[in-house]
Every structure is written in C-alpha cells, then in structure tokens.
C-alpha positions in Angstrom: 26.4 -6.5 19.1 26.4 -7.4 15.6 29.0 -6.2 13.2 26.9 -6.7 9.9 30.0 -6.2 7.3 29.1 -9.1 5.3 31.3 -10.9 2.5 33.7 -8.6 0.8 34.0 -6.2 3.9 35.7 -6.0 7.0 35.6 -4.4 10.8 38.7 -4.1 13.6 38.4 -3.5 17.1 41.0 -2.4 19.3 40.9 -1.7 22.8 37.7 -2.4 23.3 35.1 -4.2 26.1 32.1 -6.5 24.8 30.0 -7.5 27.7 26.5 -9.7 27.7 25.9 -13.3 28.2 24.2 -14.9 24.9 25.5 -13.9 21.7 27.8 -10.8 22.9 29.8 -10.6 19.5 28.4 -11.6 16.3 30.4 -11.0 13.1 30.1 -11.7 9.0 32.8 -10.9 6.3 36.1 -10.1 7.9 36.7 -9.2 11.7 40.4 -8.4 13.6 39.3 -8.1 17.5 42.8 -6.7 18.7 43.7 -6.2 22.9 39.6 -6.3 23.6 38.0 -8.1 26.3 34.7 -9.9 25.6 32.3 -11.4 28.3 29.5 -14.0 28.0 28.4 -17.2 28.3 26.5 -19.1 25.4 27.5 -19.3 22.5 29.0 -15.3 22.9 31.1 -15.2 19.9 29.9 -16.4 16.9 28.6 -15.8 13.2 29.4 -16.4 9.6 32.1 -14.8 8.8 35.2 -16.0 6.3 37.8 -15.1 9.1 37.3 -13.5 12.4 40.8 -13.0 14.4 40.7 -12.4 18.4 44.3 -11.7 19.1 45.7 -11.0 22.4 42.3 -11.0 23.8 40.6 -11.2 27.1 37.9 -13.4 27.2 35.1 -13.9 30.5 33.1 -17.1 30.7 30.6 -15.4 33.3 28.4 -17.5 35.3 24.9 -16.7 35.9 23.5 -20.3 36.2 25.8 -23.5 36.5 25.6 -24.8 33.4 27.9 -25.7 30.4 28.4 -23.0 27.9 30.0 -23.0 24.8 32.4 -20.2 23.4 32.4 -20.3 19.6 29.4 -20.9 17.1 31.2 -21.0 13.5 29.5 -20.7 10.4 31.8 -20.2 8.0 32.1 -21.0 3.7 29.8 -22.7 1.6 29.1 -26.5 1.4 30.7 -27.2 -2.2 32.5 -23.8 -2.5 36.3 -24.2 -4.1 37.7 -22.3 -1.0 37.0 -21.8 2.8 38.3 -19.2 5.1 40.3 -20.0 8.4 36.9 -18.7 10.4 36.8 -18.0 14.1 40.6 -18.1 15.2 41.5 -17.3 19.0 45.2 -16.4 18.8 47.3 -15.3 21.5 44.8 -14.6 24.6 43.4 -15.3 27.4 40.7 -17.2 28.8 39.1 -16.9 32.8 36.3 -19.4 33.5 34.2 -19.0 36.6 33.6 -21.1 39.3 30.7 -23.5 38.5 31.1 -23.2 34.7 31.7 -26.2 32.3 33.1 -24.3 29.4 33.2 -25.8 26.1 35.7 -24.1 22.9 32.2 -24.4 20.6 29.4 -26.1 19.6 27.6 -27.0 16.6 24.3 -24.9 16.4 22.5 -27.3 13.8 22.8 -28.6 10.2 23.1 -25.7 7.3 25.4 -25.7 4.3 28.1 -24.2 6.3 31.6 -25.2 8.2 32.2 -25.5 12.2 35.5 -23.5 11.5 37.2 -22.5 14.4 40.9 -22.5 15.5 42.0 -22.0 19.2 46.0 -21.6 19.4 48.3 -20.4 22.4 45.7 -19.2 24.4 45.6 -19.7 28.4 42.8 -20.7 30.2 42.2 -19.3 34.2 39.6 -19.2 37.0 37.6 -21.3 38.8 35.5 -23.3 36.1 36.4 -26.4 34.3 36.9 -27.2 30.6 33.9 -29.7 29.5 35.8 -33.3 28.7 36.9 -33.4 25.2 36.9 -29.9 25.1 34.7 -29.5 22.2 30.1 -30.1 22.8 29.8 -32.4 19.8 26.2 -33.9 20.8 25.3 -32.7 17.4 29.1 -33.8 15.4 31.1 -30.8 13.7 30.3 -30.0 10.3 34.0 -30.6 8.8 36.2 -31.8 5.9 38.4 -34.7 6.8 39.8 -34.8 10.1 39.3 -31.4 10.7 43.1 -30.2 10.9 41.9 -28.2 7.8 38.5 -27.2 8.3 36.8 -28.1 11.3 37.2 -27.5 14.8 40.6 -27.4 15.7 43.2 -26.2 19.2 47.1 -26.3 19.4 49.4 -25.0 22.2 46.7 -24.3 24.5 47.6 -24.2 28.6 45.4 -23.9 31.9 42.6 -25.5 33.2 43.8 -29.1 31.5 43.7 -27.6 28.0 47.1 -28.8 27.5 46.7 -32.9 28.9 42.2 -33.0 27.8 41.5 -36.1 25.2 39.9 -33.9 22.2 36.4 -35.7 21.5 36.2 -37.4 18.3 36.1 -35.3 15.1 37.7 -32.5 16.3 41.6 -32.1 16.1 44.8 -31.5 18.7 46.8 -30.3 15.4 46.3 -27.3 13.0 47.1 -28.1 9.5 50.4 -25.8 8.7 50.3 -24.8 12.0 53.5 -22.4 11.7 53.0 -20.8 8.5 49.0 -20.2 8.0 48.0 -19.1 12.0 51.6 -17.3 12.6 50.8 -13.9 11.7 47.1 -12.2 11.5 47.8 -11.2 8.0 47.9 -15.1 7.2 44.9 -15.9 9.6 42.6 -13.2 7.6 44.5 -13.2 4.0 44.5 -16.9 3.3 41.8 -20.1 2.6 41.9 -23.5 2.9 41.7 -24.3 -0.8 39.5 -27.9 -1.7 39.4 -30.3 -4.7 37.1 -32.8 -5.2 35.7 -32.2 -1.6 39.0 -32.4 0.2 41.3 -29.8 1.4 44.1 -29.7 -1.1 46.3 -26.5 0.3 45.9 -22.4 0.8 46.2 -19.6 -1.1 45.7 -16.1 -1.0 42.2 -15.2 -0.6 40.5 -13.0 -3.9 40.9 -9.6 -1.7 42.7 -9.2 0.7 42.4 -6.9 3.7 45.8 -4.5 3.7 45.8 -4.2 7.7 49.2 -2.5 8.1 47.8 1.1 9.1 45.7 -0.3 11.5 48.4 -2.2 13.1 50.5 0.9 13.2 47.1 2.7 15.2 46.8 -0.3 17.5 50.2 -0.3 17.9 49.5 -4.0 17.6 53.7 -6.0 16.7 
C-alpha cells in the first residue's frame, strides 16, 4: 500500500490493519499511523517521507521463511539540504517477532542522496524471534550525519527480546538527540527538523508548514 502524498502533503491512519510481507506500508510527505496494526517481513515499512509517526502501534514480524528481516527502510531529506525531518519514528508500540525470525530495526537499501532516518523509542518487543545482534543490518553502513543521534539510525527506552541490554552496531546510536523535547509529543515528531550548518546538525526548528493535527486527534481520540 502506498500512500503517495508526497512533499508538502500529509495522510493519518487510525484504527486500521496493514497486512503483507515485503513492502506492506510505503509512505512520502507526512504520515501519522495512530492505534493500527501492520504485518510483514522485509523491509515492510518504509519510503521517503520527511516524518512518518507509528504511535501506539502494533507491529507483526511474520515468518514465512527463517530468515533475517528488516523493519524500516528510511529515505528521508536531501544530501546537502539546510534541514532534515525526524523520518520513520516508532513511538509508543509494540513489537511481536515470530519464532524463527532474526528481526532487524532497519536496513540500508543502497547509496542515494538521501538519509537512513529512523527513530525507535519506548517500544516493546514480544514473541518467539530474536533481535539480530547490534540491532541494526549495517552490511551496507547507515547513510548519517555525525554519530547519528541527530540523523541517522537511532533507539532509546526500548524493552523485550534484549532490546534493552543489545550492543548497538557501530554507526548507529543508543541516544536520541533531545530525546525529551523533539520525540515527546507527535506534534514535535511531525512539526520539527533537524536543522544543519556546514554539514553538521546544528539544532531544530519548526518545519516551513506544519501539519495542524489537533482535529484528528480529537477523531482518534488519540491523548
């Protein structure tokens, strides 16, 4: 399913069931995936859009071969560009793995003028699979900025399944840059960019439109 919305525009889902194996969700622009439950296996959520928000999700690694599979493919900004959204953000959910599954957070899908953007944060992992070892497939390394607590691939506050006590493989992060004031509310997670000067990430700001999403809240009856 591919929610084609592009830059500039946005899509919510609430209460809602993905199910496939590759490639279940795909998004561009802006997506908020509120109380929804996605299913698949390789790479089944991914895209290029500036923020995509799963909150209080349900996610299903399925198995239909042993094999390692990968959650997240980010693609996210513009090599050069002054400012990059927060990208693929799992907030708030929850994640079953089945038996015989090596489940990676995300991999890189090959070299573009793009970021691996992706945020995983207080999410709890179940089932009978396993996470891979240092969480993250980086046979082909993260396209980030720095040490990727900005921009990069990124988890924090994560439990189940050793989430909480895994090594995180080198260039990806076990902190989130301004963790409690930039991924504490989905208004921050879809409003704001990483700003960057002179090729590092300097700060946020409020992204040039923002997405008002206090009706929809109100219809979700998402707090």
């Amino acid at each position: 399913m591919y929610f084609d919305s592009r830059a500039g525009f946005t899509m919510a889902a609430n209460n809602s069931s993905f199910l496939s194996h590759q490639d279940t969700v795909q998004t561009s622009g802006r997506a908020w995936f509120y109380n929804s439950f996605i299913e698949g296996n390789t790479d089944f959520i991914w895209g290029i859009s500036d923020a995509a928000l799963f909150e209080n999700c349900d996610l299903h690694v399925v198995n239909d071969a042993p094999n390692t599979f990968s959650i997240f493919v980010a693609r996210t900004g513009t090599t050069g560009a002054a400012t990059i959204g927060k990208g693929y953000v799992l907030l708030n959910s929850r994640v079953n793995v089945d038996t015989g599954i090596l489940c990676s957070y995300g991999r890189d899908a090959g070299t573009g003028s793009f970021f691996d953007q992706v945020a995983l944060v207080n999410n709890t992992f179940s089932g009978g699979g396993t996470l891979a070892a240092g969480l993250w497939v980086t046979t082909t390394a993260p396209l980030s900025l720095g040490d990727s607590t900005f921009v990069g691939w990124k988890a924090s506050g994560n439990t189940g399944l050793g989430a909480d006590t895994a090594a995180t493989a080198t260039g990806t992060a076990a902190t989130i840059n301004s963790l409690g004031s930039e991924y504490d509310t989905r208004d921050h997670i879809l409003n704001r960019v990483v700003t960057v000067s002179g090729g590092t990430p300097s700060g946020f700001q409020a992204a040039a439109t923002l997405w008002d999403l206090s009706a929809l809240a109100t219809a979700f009856g998402a707090h």
